[in-house]
C-alpha positions as CSV (number, residue, x, y, z in Angstrom):
1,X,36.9,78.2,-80.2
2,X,34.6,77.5,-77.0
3,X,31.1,77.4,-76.6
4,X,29.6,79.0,-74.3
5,X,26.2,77.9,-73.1
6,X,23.5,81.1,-73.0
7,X,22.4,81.4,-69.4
8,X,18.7,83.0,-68.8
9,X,19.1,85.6,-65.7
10,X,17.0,84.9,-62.6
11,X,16.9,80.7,-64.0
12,X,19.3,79.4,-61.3
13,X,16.7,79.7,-58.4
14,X,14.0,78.1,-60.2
15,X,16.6,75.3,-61.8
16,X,17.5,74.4,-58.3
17,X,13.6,74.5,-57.3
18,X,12.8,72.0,-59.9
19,X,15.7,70.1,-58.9
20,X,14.6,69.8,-55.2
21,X,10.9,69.1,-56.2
22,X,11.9,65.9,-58.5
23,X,14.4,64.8,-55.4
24,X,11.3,65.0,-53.5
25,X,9.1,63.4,-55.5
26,X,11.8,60.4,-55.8
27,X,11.8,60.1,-52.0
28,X,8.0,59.7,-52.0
29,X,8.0,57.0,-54.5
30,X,10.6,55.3,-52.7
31,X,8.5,54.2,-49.9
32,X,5.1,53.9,-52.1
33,X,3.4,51.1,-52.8
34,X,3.4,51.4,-56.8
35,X,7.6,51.1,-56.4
36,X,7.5,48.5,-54.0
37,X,7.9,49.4,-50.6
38,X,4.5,50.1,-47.6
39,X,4.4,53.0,-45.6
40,X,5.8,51.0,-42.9
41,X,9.2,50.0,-44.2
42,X,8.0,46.9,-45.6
43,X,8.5,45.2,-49.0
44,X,5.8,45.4,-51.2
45,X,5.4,42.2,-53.6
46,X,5.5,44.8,-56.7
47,X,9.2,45.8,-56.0
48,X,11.6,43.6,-54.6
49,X,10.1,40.4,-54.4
50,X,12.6,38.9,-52.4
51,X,11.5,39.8,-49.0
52,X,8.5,38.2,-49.7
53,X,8.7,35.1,-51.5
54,X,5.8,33.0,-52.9
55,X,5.6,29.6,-54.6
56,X,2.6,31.0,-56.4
57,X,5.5,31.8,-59.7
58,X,7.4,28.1,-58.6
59,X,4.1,26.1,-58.9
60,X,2.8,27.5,-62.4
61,X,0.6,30.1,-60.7
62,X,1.7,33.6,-61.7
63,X,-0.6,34.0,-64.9
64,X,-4.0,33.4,-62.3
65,X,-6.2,36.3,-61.2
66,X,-5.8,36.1,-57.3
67,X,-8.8,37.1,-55.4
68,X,-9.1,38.6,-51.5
69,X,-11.0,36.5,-49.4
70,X,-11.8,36.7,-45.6
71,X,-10.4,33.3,-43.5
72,X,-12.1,30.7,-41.8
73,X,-12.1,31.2,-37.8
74,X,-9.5,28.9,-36.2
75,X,-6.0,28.7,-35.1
76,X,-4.5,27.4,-38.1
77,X,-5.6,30.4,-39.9
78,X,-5.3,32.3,-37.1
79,X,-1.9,31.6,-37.1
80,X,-0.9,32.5,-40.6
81,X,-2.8,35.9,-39.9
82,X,-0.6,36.8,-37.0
83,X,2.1,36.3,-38.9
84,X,1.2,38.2,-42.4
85,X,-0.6,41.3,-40.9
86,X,2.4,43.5,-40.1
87,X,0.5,45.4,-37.5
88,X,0.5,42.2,-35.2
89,X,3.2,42.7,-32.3
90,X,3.3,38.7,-31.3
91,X,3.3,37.3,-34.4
92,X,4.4,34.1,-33.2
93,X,1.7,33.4,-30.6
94,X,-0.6,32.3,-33.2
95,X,1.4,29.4,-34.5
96,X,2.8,28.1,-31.0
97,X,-1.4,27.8,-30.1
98,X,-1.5,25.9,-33.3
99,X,0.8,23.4,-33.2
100,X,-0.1,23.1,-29.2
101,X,-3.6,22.2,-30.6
102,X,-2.3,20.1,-33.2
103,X,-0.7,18.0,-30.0
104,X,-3.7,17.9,-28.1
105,X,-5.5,16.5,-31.1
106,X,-2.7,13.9,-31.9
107,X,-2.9,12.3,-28.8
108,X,-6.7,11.6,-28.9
109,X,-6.0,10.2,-32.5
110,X,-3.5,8.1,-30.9
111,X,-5.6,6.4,-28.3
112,X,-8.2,5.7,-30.8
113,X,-5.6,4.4,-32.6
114,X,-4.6,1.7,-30.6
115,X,-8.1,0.8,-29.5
116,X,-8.9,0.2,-32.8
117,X,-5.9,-1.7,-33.6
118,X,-7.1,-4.4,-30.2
119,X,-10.5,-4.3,-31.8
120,X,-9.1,-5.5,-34.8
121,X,-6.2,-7.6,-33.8
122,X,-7.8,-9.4,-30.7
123,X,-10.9,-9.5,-31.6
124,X,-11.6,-7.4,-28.8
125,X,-15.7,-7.1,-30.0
126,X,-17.1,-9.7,-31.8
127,X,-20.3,-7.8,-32.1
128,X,-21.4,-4.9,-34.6
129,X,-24.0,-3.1,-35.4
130,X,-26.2,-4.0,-38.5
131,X,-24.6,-3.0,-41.7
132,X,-27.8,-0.4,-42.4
133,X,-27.2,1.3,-39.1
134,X,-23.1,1.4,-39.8
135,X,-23.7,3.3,-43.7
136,X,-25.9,5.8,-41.7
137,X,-23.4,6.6,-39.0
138,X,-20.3,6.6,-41.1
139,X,-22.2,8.8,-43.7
140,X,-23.2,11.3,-41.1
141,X,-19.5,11.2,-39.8
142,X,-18.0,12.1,-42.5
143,X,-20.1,14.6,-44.3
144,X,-20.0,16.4,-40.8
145,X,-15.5,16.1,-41.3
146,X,-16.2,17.1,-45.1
147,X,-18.0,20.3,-44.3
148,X,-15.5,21.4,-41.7
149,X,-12.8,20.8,-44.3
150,X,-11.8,23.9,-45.1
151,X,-8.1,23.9,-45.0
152,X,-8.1,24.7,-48.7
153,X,-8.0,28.2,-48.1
154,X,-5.1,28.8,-45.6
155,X,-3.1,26.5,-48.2
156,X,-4.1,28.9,-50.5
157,X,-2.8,31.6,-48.6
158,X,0.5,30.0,-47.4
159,X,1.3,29.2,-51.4
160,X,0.4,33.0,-53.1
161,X,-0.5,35.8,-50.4
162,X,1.9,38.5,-51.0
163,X,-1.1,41.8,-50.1
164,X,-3.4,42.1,-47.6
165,X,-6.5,44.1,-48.1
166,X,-8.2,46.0,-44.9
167,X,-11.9,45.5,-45.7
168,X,-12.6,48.5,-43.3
169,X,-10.5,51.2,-44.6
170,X,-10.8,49.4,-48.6
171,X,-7.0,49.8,-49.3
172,X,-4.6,46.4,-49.8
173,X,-1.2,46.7,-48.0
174,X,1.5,43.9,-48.5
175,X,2.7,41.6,-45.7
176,X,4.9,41.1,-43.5
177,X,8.3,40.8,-44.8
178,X,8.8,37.2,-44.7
179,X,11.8,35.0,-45.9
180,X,11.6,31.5,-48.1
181,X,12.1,29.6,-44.9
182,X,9.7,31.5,-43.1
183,X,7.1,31.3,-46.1
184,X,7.8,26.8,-45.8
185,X,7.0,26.8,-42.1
186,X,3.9,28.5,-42.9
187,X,3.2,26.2,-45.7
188,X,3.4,23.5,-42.7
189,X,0.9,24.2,-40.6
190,X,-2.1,23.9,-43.4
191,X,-0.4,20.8,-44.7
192,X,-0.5,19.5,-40.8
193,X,-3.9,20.5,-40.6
194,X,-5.2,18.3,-43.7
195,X,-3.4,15.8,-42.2
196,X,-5.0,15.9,-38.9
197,X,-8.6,16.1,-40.8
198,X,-7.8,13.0,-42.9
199,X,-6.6,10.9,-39.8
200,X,-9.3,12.0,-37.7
201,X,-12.0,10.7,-40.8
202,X,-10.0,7.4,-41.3
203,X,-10.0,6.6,-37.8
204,X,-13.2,7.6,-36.7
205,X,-14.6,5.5,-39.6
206,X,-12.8,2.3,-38.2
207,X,-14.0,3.1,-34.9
208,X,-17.3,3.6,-36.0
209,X,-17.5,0.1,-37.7
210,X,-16.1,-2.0,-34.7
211,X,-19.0,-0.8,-32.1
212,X,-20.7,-3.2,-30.5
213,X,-24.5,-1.8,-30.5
214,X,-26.9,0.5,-32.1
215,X,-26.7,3.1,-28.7
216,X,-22.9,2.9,-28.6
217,X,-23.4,3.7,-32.3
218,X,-25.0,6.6,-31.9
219,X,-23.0,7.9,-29.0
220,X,-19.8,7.8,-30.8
221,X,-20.7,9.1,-34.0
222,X,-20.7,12.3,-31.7
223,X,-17.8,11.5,-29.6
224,X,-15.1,11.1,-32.7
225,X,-16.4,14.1,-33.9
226,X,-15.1,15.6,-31.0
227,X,-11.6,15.7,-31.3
228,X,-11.9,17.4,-34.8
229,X,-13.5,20.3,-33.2
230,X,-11.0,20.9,-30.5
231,X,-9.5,23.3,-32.6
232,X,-12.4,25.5,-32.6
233,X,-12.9,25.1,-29.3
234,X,-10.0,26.3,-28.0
235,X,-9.9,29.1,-30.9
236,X,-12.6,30.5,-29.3
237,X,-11.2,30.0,-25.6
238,X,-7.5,31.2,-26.0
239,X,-8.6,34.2,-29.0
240,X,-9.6,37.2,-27.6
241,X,-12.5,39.5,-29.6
242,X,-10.3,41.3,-30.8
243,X,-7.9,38.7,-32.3
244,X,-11.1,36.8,-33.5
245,X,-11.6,40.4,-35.2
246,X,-8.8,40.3,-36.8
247,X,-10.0,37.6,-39.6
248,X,-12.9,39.8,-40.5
249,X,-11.0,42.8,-41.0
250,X,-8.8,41.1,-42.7
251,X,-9.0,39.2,-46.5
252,X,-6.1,37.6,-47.8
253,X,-4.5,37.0,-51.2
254,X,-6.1,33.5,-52.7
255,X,-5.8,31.6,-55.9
256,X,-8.7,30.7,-56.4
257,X,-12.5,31.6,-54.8
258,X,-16.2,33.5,-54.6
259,X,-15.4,37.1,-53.7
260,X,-18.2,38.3,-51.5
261,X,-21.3,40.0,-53.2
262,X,-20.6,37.3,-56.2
263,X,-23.6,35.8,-57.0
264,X,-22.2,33.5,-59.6
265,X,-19.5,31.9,-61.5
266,X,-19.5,32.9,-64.6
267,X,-16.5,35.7,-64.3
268,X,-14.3,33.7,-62.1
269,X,-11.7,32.1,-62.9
270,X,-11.3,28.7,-64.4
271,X,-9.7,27.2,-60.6
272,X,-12.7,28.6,-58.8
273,X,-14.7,26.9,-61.4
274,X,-13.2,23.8,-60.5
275,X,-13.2,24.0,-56.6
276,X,-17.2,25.2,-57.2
277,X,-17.4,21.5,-59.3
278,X,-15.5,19.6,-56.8
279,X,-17.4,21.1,-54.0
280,X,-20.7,19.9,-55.1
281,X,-19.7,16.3,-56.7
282,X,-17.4,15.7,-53.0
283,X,-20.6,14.7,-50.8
284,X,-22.2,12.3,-53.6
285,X,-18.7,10.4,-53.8
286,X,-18.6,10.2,-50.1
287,X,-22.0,8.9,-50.3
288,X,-21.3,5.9,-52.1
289,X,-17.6,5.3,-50.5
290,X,-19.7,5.6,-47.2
291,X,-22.0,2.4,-48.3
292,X,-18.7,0.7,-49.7
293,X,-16.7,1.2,-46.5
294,X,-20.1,-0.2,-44.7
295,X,-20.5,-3.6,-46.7
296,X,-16.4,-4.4,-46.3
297,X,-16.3,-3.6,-43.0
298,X,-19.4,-6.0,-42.6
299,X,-17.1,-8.4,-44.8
300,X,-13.7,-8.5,-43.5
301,X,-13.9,-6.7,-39.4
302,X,-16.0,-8.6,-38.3
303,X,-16.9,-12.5,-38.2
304,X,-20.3,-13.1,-36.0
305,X,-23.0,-10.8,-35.9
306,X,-24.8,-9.4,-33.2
307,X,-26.8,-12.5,-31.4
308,X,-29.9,-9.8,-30.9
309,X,-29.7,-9.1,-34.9
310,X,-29.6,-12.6,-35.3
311,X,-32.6,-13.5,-33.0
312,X,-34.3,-10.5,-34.2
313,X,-34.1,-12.2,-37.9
314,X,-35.6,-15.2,-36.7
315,X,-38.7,-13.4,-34.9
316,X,-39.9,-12.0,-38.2
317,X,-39.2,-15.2,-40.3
């Protein structure tokens, strides 16, 4: 004997109501962000999270609290903004200026380079400046490289950003759909900064410590810190206002960092605790390297001193 299932009259039309409305409701949340996908088409790091790959799981970092944080203005974090913000139609303009830059910048290092390499080798000067004279410069120097040092924070963002958040309209949107590969590259041009910032520091140091006078002292404590702001120079030559915009409206994914309206550090995390430390012991260890790089340089670049140091010591005995 069959069973027959009771039927209600006048159920079918609202059965095939609810039916539609939950086939609906599944086609919303297909292209929402709380299953993964943006409004635009693109994958959201909450889905699939293999359009958009980050090392942030590979390098121990998917327990931290990330925090959105606006960019420092220059190309190398312009560059990894024209590439993340989906809206961005040439999204590989940015990094072709950077890497152009990143040329430009090379070749001065180069020819300073090679004049310090005569200085040293053949004895080009046989003069320097007193050793008191050299800590100052090299101290000014480098706490000028230190504070422009912030390279941090696109390496920051090139390890973990997976959202974007629009600081005018307050809602976070993912990136740009961007592949493993894609995601190294990008990891590339932060690393190629710090390495442009550490050669220009080591560099100008040596060149600093083979002039010949106090004046040519003081002139080219100025001049080597010329080639580390060519960046910004031609950031704010080549970027239109409304690129430069773009890194206001902008704040990207971080590890670690002050939020703004933070006022201190007590409820951050225990990395932004540690960059806050580091940040405030950095220019009393470059204080005493800068006297230690003064007295070897006095030691082992040079052999004579300057003859009007010497006379100069034998006025005043």
């Amino acid at each position: 004997m069959t069973k027959t299932t009771p039927t209600i009259k006048g159920g079918d039309s609202s059965i095939r109501a609810a039916e539609a409305a939950s086939r609906l409701e599944e086609g919303r949340g297909a292209h929402s962000p709380r299953n993964g996908r943006s409004p635009r088409g693109g994958q959201s790091p909450r889905g699939d999270e293999g359009a958009n790959p980050s090392f942030k799981h590979a390098l121990g970092f998917h327990e931290t609290e990330t925090v959105f944080l606006n960019l420092p203005e220059d190309l190398c974090c312009l560059a990894l903004s024209s590439w993340f913000v989906e809206s961005v139609k040439h999204r590989w303009r940015g990094l072709g200026f950077f890497f152009a830059t990143a040329a430009i910048q090379f070749i001065f290092l180069f020819y300073m380079a090679i004049v310090v390499y005569y200085k040293i080798d053949e004895e080009f000067s046989d003069c320097t400046a007193p050793t008191l004279m050299s800590f100052c410069a090299v101290y000014v120097y480098g706490s000028a490289v230190i504070a422009d040092f912030t390279s941090h924070q696109p390496l920051q963002v090139a390890i973990c950003c997976e959202r974007v958040r629009n600081v005018e309209g307050n809602y976070v949107v993912p990136i740009r759909p961007t592949s493993t590969c894609m995601r190294m590259l990008l990891l590339a041009v932060p690393m190629l900064q710090i390495v442009i910032e550490i050669t220009v520091l080591i560099v100008g140091v040596l060149y600093l410590l083979l002039t010949d006078s106090v004046d040519d002292l003081v002139l080219n404590t100025v001049a080597v810190n010329f080639i580390s702001e060519i960046d910004d120079m031609l950031y704010r030559n080549v970027a239109n206002k409304a690129t430069q915009q773009r890194l206001a409206k902008y704040q990207f994914e971080h590890l670690c960092g002050i939020e703004d309206g933070e006022t201190g550090i007590q409820n951050t995390s225990k990395l932004t605790k540690r960059l806050v430390w580091w940040e405030k012991l950095l220019p009393r260890i470059w204080g005493a390297m800068a006297l230690a790089i003064a007295l070897l340089g006095r030691i082992y670049l040079t052999e004579n001193q300057c003859p009007w140091y010497e006379t100069s010591l034998s006025d005043s005995r």
